[in-house]
TISE-423451 format. One line per field, with one value per atom (N, C-alpha, C): residue number from 1; residue in one letter; atom name; x, y, z. Coordinates in Angstrom, 3 decimals. Each point is the difference from the previous one (the first is absolute). Layout:
<recs>
seq	NUM / ...;
type	a / ...;
atom	CA / ...;
X	X / ...;
Y	Y / ...;
Z	Z / ...;
</recs>
This chain:
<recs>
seq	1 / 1 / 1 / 2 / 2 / 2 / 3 / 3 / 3 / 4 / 4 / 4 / 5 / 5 / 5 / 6 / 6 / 6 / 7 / 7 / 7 / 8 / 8 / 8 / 9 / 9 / 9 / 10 / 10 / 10 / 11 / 11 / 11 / 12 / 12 / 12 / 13 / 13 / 13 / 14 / 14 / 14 / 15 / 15 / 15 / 16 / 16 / 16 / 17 / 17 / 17 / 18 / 18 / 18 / 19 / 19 / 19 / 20 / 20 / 20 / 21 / 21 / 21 / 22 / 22 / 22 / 23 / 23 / 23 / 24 / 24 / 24 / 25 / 25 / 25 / 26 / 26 / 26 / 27 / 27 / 27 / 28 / 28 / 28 / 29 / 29 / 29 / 30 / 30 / 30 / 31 / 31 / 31 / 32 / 32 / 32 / 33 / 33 / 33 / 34 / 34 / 34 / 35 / 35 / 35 / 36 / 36 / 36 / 37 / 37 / 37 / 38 / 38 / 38 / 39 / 39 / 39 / 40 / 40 / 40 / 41 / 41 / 41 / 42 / 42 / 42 / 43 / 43 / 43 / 44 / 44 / 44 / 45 / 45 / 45 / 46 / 46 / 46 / 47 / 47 / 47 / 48 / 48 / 48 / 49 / 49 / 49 / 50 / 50 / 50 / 51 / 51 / 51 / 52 / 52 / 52 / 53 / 53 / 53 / 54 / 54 / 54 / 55 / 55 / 55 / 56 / 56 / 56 / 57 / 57 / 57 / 58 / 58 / 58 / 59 / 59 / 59 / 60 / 60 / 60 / 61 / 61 / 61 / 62 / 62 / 62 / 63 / 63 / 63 / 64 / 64 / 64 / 65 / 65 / 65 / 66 / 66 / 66 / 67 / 67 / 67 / 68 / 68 / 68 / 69 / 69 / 69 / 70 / 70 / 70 / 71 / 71 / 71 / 72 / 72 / 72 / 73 / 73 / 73 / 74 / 74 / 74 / 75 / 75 / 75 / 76 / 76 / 76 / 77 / 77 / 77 / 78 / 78 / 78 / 79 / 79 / 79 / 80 / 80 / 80 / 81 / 81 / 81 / 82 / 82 / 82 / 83 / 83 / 83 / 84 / 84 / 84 / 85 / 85 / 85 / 86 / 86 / 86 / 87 / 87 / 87 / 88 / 88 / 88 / 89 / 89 / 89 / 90 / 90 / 90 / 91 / 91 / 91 / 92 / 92 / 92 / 93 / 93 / 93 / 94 / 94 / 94 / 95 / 95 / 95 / 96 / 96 / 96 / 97 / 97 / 97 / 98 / 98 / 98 / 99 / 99 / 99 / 100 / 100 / 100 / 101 / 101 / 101 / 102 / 102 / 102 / 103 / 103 / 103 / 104 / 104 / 104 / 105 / 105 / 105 / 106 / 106 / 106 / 107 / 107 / 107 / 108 / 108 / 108 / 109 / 109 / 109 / 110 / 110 / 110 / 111 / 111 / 111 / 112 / 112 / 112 / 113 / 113 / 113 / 114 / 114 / 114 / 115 / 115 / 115 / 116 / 116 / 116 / 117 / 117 / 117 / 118 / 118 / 118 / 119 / 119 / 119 / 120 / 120 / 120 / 121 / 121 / 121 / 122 / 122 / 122 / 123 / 123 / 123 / 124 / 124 / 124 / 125 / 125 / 125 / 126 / 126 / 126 / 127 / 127 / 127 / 128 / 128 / 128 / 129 / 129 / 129 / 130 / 130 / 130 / 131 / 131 / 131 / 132 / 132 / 132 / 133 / 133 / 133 / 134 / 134 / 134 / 135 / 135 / 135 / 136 / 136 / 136 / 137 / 137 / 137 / 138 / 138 / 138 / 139 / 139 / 139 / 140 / 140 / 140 / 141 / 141 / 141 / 142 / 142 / 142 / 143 / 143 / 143 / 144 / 144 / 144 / 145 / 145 / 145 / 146 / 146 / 146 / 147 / 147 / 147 / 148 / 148 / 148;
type	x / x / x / x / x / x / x / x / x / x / x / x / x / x / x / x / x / x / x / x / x / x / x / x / x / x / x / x / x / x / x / x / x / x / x / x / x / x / x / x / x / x / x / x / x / x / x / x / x / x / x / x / x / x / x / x / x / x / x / x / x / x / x / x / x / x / x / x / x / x / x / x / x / x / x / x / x / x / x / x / x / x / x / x / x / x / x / x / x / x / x / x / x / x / x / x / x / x / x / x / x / x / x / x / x / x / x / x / x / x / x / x / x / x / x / x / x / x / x / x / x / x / x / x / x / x / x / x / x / x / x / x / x / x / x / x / x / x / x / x / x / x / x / x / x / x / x / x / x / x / x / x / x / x / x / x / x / x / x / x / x / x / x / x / x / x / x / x / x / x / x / x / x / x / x / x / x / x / x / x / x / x / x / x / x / x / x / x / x / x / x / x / x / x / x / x / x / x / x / x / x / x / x / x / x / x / x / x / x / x / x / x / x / x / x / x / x / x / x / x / x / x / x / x / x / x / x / x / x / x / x / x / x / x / x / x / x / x / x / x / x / x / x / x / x / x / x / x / x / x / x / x / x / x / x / x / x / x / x / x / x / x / x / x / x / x / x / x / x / x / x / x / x / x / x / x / x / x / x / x / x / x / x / x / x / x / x / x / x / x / x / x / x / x / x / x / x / x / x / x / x / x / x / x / x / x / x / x / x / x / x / x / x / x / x / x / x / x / x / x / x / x / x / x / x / x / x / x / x / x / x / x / x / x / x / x / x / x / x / x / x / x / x / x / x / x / x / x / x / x / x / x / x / x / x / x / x / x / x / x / x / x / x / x / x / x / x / x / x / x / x / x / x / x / x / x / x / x / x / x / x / x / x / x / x / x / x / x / x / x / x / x / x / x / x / x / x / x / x / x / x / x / x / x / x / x / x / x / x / x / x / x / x / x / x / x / x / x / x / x / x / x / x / x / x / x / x / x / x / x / x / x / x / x / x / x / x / x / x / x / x / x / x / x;
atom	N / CA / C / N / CA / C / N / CA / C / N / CA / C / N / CA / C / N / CA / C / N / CA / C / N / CA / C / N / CA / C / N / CA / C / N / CA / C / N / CA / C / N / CA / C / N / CA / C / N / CA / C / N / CA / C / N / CA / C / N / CA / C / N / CA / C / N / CA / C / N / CA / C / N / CA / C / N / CA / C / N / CA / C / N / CA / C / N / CA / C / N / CA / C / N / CA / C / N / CA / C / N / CA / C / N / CA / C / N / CA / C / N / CA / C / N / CA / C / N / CA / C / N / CA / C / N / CA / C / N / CA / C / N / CA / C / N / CA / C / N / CA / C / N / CA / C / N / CA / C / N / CA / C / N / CA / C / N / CA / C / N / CA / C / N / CA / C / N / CA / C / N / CA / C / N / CA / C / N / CA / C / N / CA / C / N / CA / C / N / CA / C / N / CA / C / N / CA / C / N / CA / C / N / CA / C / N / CA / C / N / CA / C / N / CA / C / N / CA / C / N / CA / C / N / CA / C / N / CA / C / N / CA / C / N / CA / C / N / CA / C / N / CA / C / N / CA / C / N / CA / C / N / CA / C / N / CA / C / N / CA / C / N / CA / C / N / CA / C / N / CA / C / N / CA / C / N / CA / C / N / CA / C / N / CA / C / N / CA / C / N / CA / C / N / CA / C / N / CA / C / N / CA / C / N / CA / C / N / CA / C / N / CA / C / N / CA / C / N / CA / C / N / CA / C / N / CA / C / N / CA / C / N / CA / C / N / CA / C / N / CA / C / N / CA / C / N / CA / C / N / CA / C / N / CA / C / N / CA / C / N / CA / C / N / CA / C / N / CA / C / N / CA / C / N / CA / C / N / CA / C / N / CA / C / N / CA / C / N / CA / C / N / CA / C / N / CA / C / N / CA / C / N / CA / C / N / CA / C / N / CA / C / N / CA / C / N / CA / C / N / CA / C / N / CA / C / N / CA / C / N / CA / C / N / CA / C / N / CA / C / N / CA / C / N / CA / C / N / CA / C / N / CA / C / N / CA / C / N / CA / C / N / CA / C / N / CA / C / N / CA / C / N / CA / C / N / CA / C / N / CA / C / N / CA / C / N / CA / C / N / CA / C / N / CA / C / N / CA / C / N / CA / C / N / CA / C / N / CA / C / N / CA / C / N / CA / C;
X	42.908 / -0.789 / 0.632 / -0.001 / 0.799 / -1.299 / 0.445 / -0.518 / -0.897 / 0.045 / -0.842 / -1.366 / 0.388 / -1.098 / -1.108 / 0.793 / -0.699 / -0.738 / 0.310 / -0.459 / -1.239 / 0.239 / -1.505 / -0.641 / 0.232 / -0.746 / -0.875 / 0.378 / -0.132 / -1.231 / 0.375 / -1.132 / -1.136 / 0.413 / -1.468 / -0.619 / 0.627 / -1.245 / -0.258 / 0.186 / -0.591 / -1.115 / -0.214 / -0.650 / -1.265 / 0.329 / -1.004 / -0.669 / 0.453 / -0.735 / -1.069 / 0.638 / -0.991 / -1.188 / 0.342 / -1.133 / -0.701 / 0.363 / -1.097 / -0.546 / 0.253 / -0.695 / -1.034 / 0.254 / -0.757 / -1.557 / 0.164 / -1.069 / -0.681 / 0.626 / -0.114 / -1.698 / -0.827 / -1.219 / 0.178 / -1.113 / 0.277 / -0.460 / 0.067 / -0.674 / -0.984 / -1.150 / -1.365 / -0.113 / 0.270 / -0.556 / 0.127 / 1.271 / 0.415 / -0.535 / -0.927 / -0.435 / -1.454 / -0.843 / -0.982 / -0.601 / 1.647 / 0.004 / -0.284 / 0.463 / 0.112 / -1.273 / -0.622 / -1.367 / -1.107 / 0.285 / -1.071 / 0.562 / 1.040 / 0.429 / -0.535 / 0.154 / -0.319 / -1.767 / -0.602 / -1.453 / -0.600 / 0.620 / -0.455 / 0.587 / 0.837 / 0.820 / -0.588 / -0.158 / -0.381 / -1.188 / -0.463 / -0.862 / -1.109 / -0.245 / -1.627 / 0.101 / 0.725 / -0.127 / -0.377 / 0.596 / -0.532 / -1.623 / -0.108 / -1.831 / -0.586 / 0.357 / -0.813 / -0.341 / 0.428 / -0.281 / -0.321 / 0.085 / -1.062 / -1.441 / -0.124 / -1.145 / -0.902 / 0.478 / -0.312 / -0.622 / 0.733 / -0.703 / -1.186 / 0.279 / -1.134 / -1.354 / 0.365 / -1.371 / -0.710 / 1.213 / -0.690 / -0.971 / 0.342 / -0.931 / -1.008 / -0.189 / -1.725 / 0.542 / 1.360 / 0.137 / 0.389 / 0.370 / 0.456 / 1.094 / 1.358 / 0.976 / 0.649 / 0.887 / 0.460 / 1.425 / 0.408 / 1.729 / 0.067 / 0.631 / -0.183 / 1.319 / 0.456 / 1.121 / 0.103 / 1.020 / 0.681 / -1.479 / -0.832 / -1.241 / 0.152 / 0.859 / 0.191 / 0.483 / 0.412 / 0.040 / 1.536 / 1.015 / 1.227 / 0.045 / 0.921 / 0.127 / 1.692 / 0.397 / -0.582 / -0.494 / -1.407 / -0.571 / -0.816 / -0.396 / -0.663 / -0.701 / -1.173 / -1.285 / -0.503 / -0.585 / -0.815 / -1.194 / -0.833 / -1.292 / -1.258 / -0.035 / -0.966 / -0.893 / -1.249 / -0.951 / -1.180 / 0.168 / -0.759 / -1.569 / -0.562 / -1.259 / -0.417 / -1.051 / -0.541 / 0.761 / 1.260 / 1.084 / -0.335 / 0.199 / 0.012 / 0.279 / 1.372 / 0.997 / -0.028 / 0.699 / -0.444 / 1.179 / 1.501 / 0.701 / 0.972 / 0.205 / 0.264 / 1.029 / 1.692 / 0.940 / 1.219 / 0.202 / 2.042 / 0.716 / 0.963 / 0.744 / 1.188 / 1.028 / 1.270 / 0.124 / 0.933 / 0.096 / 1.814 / 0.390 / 1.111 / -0.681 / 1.089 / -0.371 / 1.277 / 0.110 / 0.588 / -0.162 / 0.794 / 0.013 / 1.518 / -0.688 / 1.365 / 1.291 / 1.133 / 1.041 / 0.357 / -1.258 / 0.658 / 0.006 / 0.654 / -0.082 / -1.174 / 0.054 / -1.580 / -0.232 / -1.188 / -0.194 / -1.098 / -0.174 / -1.318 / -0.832 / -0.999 / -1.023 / -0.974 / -0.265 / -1.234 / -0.917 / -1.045 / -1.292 / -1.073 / -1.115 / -1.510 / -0.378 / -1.305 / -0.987 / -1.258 / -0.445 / -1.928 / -0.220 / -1.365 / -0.468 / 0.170 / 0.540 / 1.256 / 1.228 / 0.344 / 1.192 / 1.438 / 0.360 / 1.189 / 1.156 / 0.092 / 0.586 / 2.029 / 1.092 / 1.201 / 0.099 / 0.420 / 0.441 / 1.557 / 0.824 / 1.215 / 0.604 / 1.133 / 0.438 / 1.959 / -0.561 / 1.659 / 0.961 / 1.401 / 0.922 / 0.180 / -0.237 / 0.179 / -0.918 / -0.317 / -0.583 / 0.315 / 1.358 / 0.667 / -0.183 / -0.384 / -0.597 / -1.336 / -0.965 / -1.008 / 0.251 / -0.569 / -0.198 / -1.493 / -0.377 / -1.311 / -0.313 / 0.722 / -0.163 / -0.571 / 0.578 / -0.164 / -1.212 / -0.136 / -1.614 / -1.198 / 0.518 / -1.320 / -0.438 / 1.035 / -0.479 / -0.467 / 0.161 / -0.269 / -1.320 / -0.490 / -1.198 / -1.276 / 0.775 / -0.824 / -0.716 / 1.322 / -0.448 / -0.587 / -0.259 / -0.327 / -1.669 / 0.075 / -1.317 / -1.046 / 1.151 / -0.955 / -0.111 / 0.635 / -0.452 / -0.887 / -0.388 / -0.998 / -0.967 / -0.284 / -1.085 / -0.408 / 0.823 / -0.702 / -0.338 / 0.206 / -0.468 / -1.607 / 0.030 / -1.106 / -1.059 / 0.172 / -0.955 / -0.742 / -1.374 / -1.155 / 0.494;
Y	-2.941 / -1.098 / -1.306 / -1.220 / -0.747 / -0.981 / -0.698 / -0.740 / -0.755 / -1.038 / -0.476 / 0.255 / 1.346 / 0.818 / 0.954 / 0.151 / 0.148 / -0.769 / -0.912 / -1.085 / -0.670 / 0.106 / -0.117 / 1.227 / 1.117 / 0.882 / 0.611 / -0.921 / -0.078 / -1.186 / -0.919 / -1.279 / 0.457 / 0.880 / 0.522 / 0.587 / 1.131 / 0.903 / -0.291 / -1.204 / -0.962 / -0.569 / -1.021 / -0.377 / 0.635 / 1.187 / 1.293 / 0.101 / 0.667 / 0.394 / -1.236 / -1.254 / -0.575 / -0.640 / 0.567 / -0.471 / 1.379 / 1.209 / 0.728 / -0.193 / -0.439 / -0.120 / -0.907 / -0.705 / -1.780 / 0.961 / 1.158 / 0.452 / 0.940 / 0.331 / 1.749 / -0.186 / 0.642 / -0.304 / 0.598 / -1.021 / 0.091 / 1.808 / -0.080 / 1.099 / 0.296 / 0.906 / -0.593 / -0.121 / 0.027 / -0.098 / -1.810 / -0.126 / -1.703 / -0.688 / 0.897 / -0.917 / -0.181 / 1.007 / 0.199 / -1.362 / 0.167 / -0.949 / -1.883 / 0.515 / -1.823 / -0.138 / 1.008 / -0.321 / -0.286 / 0.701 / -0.523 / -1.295 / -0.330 / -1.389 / -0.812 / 0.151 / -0.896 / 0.217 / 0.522 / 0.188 / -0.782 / 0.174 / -1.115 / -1.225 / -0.358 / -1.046 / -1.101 / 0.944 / -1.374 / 0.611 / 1.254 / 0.676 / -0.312 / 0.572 / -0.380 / -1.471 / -0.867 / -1.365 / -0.392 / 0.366 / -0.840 / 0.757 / 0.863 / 0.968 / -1.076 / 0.081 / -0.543 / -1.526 / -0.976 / -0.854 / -0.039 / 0.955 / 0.396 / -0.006 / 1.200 / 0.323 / -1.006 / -0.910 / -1.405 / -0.622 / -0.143 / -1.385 / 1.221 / 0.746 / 0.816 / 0.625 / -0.218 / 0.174 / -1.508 / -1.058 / -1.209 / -0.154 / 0.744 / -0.003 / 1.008 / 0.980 / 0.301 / 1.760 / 0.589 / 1.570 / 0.487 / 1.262 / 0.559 / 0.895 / -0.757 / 0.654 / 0.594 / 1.351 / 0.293 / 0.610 / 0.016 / 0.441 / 1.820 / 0.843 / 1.264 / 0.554 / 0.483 / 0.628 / 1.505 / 0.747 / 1.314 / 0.693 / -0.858 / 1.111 / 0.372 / -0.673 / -0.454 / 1.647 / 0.206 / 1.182 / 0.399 / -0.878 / 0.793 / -0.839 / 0.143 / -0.297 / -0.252 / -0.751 / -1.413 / -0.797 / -0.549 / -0.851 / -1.500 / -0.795 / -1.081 / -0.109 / -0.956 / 0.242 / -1.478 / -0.863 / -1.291 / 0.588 / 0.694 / 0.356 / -1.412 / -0.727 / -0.780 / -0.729 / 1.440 / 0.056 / -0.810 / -0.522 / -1.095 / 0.133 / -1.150 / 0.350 / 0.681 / 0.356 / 0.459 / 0.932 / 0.538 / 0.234 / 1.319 / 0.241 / 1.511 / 0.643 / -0.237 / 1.147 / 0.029 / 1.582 / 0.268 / -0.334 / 0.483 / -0.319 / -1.203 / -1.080 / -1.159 / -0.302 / 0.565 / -0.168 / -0.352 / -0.835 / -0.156 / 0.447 / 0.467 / 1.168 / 0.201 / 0.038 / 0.617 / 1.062 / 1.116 / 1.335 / 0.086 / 1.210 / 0.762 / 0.979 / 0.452 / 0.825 / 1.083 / 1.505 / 0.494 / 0.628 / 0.235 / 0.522 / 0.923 / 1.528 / 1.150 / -0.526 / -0.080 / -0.341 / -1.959 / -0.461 / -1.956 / -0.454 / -0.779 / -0.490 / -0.408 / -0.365 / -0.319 / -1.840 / -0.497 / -0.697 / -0.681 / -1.246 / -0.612 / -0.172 / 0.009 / -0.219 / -1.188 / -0.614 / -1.567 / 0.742 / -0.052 / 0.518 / -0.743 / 0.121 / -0.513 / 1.586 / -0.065 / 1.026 / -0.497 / 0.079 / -0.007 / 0.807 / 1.065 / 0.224 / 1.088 / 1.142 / 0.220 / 0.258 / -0.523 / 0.358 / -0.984 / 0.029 / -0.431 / -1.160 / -0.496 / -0.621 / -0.651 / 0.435 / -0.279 / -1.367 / -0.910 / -1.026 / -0.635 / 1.034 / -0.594 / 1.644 / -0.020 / 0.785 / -0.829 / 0.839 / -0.968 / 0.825 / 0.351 / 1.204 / -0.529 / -1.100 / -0.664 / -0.671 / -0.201 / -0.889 / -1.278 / 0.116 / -1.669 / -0.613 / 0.945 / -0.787 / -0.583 / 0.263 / -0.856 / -0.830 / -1.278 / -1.490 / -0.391 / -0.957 / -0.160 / -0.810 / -1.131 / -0.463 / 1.205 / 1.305 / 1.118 / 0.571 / -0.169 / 1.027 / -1.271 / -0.875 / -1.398 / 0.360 / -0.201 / 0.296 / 1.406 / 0.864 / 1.365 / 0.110 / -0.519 / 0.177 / -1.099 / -1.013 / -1.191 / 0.917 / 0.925 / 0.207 / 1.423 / 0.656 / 1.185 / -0.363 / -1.315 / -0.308 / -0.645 / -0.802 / -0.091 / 1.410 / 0.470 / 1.645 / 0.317 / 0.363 / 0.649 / -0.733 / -1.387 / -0.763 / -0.076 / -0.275 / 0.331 / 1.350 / 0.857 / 1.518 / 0.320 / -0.955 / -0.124 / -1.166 / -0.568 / -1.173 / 0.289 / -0.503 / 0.057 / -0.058;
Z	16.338 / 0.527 / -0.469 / 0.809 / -0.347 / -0.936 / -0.953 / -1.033 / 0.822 / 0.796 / 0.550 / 0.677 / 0.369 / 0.770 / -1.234 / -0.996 / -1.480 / 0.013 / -0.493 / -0.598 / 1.350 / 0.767 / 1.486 / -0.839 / 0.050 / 0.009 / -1.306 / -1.153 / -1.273 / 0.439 / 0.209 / 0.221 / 1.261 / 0.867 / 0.711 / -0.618 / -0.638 / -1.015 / -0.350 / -1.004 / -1.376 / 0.890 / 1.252 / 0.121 / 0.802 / 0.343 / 0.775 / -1.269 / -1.279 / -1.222 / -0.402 / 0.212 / -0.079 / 0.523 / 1.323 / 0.940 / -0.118 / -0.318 / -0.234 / -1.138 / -0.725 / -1.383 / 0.048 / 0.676 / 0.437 / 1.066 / 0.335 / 0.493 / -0.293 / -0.591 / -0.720 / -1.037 / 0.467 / -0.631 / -1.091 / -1.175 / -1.452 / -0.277 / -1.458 / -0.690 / 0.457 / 0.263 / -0.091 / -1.580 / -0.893 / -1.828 / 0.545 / -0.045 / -0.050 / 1.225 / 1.547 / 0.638 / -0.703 / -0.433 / -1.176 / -0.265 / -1.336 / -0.736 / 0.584 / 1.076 / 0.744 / 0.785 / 0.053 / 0.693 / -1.056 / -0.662 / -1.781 / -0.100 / -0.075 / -0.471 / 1.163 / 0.956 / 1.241 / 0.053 / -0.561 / 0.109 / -1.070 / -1.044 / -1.416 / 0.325 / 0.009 / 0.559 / 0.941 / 1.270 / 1.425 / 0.748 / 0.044 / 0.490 / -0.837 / -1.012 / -0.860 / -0.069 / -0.257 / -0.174 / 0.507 / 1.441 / 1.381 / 0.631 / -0.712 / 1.022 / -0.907 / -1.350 / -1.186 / 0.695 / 0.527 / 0.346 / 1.159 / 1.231 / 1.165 / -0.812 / -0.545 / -0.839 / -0.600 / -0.625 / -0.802 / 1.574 / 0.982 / 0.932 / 0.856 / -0.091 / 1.127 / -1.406 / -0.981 / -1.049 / 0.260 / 0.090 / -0.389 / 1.898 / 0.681 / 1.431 / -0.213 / -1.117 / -0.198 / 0.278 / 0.314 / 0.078 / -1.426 / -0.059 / -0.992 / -0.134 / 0.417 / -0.227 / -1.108 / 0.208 / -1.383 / 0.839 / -1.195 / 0.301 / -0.466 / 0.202 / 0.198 / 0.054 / -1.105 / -0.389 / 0.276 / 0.564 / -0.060 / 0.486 / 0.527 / 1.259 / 1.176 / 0.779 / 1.409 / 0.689 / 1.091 / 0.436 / -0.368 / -0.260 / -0.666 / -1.345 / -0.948 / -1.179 / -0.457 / -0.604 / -0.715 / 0.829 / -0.048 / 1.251 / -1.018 / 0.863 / -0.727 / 1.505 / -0.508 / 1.273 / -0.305 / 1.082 / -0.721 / 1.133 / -0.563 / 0.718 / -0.071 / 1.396 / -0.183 / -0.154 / -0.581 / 0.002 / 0.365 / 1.363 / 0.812 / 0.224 / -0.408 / -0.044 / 2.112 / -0.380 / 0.939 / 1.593 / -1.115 / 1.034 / 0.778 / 1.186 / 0.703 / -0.175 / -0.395 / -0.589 / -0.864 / -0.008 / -2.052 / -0.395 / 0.507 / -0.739 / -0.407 / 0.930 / 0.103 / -0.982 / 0.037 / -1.151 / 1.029 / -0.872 / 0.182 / -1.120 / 0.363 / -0.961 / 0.111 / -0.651 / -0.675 / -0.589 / 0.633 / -0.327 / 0.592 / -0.952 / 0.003 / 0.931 / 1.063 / 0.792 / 0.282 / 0.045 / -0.261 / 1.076 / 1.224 / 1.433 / 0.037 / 0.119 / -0.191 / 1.274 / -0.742 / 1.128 / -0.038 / -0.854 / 0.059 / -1.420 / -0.280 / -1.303 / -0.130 / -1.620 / -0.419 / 0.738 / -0.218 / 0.806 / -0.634 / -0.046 / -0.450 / 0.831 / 0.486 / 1.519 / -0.714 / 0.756 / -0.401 / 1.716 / -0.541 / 0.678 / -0.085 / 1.325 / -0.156 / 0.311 / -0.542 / 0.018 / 0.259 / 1.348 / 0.066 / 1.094 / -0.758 / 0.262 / 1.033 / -0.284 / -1.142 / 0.504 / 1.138 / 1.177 / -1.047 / -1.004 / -0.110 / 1.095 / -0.495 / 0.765 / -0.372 / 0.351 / -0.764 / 0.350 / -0.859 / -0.182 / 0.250 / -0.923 / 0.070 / -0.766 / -0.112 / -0.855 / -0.554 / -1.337 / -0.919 / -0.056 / 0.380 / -0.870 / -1.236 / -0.931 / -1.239 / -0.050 / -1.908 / -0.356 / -0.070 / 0.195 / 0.128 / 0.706 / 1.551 / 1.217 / -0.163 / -0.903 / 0.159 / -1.332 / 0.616 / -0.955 / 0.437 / -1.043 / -0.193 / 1.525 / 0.328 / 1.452 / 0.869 / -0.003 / 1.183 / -0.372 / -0.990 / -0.848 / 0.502 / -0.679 / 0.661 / 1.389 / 0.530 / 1.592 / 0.418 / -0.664 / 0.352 / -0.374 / -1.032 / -0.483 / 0.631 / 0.293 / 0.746 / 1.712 / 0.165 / 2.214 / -0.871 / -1.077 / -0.595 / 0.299 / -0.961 / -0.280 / 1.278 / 0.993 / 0.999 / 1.046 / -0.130 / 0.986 / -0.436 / -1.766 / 0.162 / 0.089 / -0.071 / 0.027 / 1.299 / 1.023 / 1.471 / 0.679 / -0.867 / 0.556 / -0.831 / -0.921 / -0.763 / -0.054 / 1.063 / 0.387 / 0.938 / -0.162 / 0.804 / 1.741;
</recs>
């Protein structure tokens, strides 16, 4: 083979290896790990201050860890006065579907038809900007399925 054509063919593989790598879904231990971090991190922070302005409107929200229907999950169930529905949550869960990588799913739940939101292949893909808003159209869905 003549040197030049090496040397192409040395620099394609190099850069194939790395475009699979650039996609190649994590561990699940180390995607785990980044969803606990991303749940303490920007997830409870941000329900925690949903929670705070919808107590200060007279309901009783609470935040709801590893209950949700898959697990590791976080839940901001909430608990609206005089609401229809019983279950009334927006939620973050690892979701584990035979044949796809693991997957983070952001969900509404009322009453009790589930509803998918969005889904992440990484935790890197969500930032607190994307959670604000997820939880803002979370919170008005279930409030108009739950109004007089």
């Amino acid at each position: 083979m003549k040197e030049h054509n090496r040397l192409r063919i040395e620099r394609l593989t190099a850069r194939y290896a790395r475009r699979i790598d650039e996609v190649r879904a994590p561990a699940e231990a180390d995607f785990l790990r980044e969803f606990d971090d991303l749940r303490e991190r920007v997830l409870r922070p941000q329900m925690e201050e949903f929670a705070a302005e919808l107590r200060k409107a007279g309901h009783a929200p609470r935040i709801v860890i590893d209950e949700g229907h898959d697990t590791p999950s976080i839940e901001l169930a909430l608990g609206l006065r005089d609401a229809k529905a019983s279950r009334n949550v927006v939620g973050f869960c690892v979701i584990r579907w035979t044949g796809y990588p693991l997957q983070i799913l952001a969900y509404l739940e009322v009453n009790p038809t589930p509803f998918d939101l969005e889904r992440f292949a990484r935790a890197t893909d969500i930032g607190p900007d994307r959670i604000e808003h997820l939880l803002v159209e979370a919170i008005e869905q279930i409030m108009v399925c739950n109004a007089p």
